[in-house]
C-alpha positions, 0 to 999 in steps of 0.5 A, spaced: 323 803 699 323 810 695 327 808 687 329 813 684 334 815 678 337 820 674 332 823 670 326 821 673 322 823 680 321 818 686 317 812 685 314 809 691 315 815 695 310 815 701 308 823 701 307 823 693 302 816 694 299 820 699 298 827 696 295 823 690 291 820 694 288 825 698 285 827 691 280 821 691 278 824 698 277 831 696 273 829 689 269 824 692 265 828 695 262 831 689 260 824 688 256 822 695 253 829 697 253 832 690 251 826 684 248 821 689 244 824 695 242 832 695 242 835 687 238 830 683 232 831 689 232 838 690 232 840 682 227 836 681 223 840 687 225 846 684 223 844 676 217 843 679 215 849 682 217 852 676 212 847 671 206 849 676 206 855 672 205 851 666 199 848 664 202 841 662 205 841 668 212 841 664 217 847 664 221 849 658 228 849 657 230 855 653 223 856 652 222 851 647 224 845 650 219 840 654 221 838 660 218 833 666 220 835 673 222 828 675 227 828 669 231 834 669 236 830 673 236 824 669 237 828 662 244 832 665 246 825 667 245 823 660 248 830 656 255 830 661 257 822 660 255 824 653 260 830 653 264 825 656 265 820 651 266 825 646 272 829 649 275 825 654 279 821 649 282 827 645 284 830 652 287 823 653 291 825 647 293 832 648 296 830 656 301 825 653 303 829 647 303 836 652 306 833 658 301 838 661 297 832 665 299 835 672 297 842 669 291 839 667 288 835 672 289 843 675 285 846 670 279 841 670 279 839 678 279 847 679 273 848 674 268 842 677 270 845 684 268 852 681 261 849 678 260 845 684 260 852 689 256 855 683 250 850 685 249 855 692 246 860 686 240 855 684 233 857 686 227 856 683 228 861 678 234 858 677 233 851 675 236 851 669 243 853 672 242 847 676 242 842 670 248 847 667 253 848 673 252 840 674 254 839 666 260 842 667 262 839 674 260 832 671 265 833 665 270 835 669 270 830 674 270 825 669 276 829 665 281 831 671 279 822 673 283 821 667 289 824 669 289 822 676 289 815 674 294 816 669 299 818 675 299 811 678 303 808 673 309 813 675 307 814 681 308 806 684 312 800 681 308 794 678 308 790 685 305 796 689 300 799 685 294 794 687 295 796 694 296 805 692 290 805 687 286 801 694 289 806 699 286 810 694 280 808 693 280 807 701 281 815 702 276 816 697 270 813 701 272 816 707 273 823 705 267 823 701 262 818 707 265 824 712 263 830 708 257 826 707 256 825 714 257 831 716 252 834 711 247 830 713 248 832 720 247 839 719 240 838 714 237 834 720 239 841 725 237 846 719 231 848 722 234 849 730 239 853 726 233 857 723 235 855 716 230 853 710 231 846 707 232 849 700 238 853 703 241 847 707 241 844 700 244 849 696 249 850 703 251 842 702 252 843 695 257 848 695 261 844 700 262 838 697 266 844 692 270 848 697 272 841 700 274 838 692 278 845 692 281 845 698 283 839 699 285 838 692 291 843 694 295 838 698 295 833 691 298 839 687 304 841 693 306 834 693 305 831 685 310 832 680 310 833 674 313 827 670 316 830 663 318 837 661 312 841 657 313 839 650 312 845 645 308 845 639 311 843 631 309 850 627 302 851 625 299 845 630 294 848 636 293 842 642 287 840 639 290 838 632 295 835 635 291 831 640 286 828 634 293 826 631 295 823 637 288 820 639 288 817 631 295 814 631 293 810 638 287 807 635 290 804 629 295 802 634 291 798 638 290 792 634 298 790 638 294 790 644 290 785 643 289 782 650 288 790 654 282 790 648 280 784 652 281 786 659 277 792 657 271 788 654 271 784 660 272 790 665 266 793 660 260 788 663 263 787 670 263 794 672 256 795 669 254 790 674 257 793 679 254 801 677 247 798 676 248 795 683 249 801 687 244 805 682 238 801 684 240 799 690 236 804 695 230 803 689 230 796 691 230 797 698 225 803 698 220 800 694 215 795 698 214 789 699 209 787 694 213 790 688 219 786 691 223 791 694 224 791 701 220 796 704 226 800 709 224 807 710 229 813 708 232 814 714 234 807 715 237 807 708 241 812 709 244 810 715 245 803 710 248 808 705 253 811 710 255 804 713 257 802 705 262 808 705 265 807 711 266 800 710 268 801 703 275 804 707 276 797 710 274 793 703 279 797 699 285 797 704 283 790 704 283 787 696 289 790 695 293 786 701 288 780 697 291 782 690 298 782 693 297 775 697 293 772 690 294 776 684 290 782 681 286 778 676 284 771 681 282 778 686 277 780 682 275 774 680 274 773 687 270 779 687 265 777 682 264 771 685 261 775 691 258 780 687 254 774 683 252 772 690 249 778 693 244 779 686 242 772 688 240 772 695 237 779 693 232 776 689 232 769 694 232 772 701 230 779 703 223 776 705 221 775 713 221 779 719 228 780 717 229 782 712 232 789 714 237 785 717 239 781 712 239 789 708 245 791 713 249 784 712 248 785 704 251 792 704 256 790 709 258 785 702 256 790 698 262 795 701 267 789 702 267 788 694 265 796 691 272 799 692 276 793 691 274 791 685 275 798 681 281 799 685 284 792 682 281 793 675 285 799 675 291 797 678 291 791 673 290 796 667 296 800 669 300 793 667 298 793 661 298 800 659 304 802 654 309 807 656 307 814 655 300 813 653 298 813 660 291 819 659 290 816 652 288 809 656 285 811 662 280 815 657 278 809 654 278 806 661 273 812 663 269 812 657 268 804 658 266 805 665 261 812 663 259 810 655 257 804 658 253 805 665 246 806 661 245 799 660 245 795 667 239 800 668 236 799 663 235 792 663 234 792 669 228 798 668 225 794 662 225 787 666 222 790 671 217 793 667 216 787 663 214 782 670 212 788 674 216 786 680 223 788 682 226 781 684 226 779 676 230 786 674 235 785 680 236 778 678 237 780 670 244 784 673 248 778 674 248 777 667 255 781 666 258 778 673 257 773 669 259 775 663 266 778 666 267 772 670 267 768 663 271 773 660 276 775 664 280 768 665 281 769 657 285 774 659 293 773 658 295 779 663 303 776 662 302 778 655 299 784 655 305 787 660 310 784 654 305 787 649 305 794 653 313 795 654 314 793 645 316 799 641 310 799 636 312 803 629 309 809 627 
């Protein structure tokens, strides 16, 4: 039931939940069709055909710069999760000053939709747009993520935000498998249609930024903004004032002791769980006799698809758990599974089955992928002070981004010291482990209490 006051909008209103949900759907579709599946492949063919012209086999980014084809991507993935880092804290701290947070998701959403249709200008003598368009989708995503998850505070009760940041998690899968889906479809049909590869591509790109766009209006027509616009104090800009607002949050931070410990646990779990989904399609593509399985590209997109849309299923289903267990025991629970199928990875995955056995993994793998992030945000909104909301959710972000580099490269490094992938595979249950001794530590009842104390200025 709908709780309202004097001063402030609905909580726990149906229309709002749903309206700040369908933004999960609409961006979602950048991280499917755009970052995971089409661009990093056709940049790289593109960037390739552009080095055939050099004698070394690599192009020049602004003439000067070697680059290697294959790493273009890899390098715009890097430089926009750099940038975020640097900026996402400050633009935290500048929505919680401002109370422009709705006004800003607006501006950033829009921006990275706006980019993303961009990408249907990149050529081949276009490459570098490619990476550059990418940068500012990426960064964008990242900042307009920040104020999206600082709403689930407001938007929900404490007893309802597990099932609202699941239900949001859920629409996310499902918007971005559909999109997915359907771009797939029209890839395979291309040459019915008497369309090149590289335009489908660039067709499919620029969609994933029509559907962000389009669908993102339903989340502005229903979201309302909490507070009235604060104005600035003379001679202050919003950048000023938000490196002032950012500083007086870190040297605040020593009165949450046990959010810092949440995030250090959340820190090594959650790279866990990204390096599973980054090196899962090497793993299952790679053959037999450097560990992987040996499944073909088009089975493995169907595995792929299969994730996304029983991730529905998985994230609907861990917030009923979170309600029937508590939030931390459901993660905990997760991990477990999560530590389970790294092992039978490295164990099972052998015989004439082993594609079976890859489904029946990915089904595990989709009932614990939304469910543990959805959760692990739920479980931080409790533990957030009041009005600080984007100033958080930035180093919640920060932690997820800044941090994601390091389950890949030790698995890289592993796999590169022994030569096969069931070693690097079975070095990722480090952090599921280390999150499982961690994450007990962690005394949600005073977090909550410490989040609602008034600290001094």
């Amino acid at each position: 039931m709908a709780v309202q006051s004097a001063t402030q909008p609905l909580v726990n209103d149906r229309r709002e939940i749903l309206g700040w949900a369908m933004y999960d759907w609409a961006n979602s579709a950048f991280s499917t069709t755009v970052a995971t599946v089409f661009l990093g492949p056709y940049l790289a063919s593109i960037t390739a055909k552009a080095a055939e012209a050099s004698p070394d086999g690599l192009v020049r980014l602004f003439g000067f710069i070697p680059i290697a084809p294959d790493s273009f991507f890899p390098y715009c993935v890097s430089f926009s999760v750099g940038m975020q880092v640097l900026f996402l804290p400050i633009l935290g701290a500048i929505a919680d000053y401002s109370h422009l947070r709705k006004r800003m998701m607006q501006v950033f959403a829009t921006l990275g939709a706006l980019a993303t249709i961009g990408l249907f200008l990149v050529t081949e003598d276009l490459w570098w747009l490619g990476g550059l368009l990418f940068i500012i989708a990426n960064l964008a995503f990242g900042a307009a993520i920040v104020f999206y998850n600082a709403y689930l505070p407001d938007i929900a009760s404490e007893d309802r935000r597990d099932r609202v940041s699941s239900f949001g998690w859920a629409l996310g899968y499902l918007g971005g498998g559909l999109l997915l889906l359907l771009n797939l479809i029209f890839f395979q049909m291309r040459e019915t249609l008497g369309i090149s590869t590289s335009l489908a591509v660039r067709i499919n790109l620029a969609s994933a930024g029509v559907w962000w766009l389009l669908f993102s209006l339903i989340t502005w027509a229903r979201l309302r903004a909490r507070r009235a616009p604060r104005r600035l104090p003379p001679g202050e800009t919003y950048v000023s004032i938000g490196f002032k607002q950012l500083f007086k949050t870190i040297r605040q931070l020593k009165h949450y002791p046990e959010t810092l410990k949440f995030l250090l646990a959340y820190f090594l779990y959650n790279d866990g769980v990204q390096t599973v989904i980054a090196v899962a399609a090497v793993f299952a593509a790679a053959p037999i006799a450097r560990g992987g399985i040996g499944i073909e590209q088009g089975m493995l997109t169907m595995v792929i698809l299969m994730i996304q849309f029983v991730a529905f299923g998985g994230a609907l289903f861990w917030g009923r758990l979170a309600e029937w267990v508590g939030a931390k025991r459901a993660i905990l629970i997760s991990l477990v599974i999560w530590a389970g199928v790294v092992i039978y990875a490295y164990l099972g995955l052998r015989g004439p089955s082993r594609v079976l056995e890859f489904w029946i993994l990915g089904a595990f793998i989709a009932l614990v992928m939304g469910g543990s992030q959805a959760i692990s945000r739920s479980l931080f909104a409790q533990m957030i002070p009041a009005g600080k909301e984007a100033e958080f959710y930035a180093f919640y972000e920060v932690s997820e981004r800044g941090t994601s580099w390091i389950g890949p490269f030790l698995f890289g490094f592993v796999n590169q010291m022994f030569g096969n992938l069931r070693p690097a595979i079975l070095s990722v249950i480090f952090f599921f482990i280390m999150g499982l001794l961690i994450l007990p530590l962690v005394n949600v009842s005073k977090a909550m209490a410490d989040a609602r104390r008034p600290v001094a200025e």
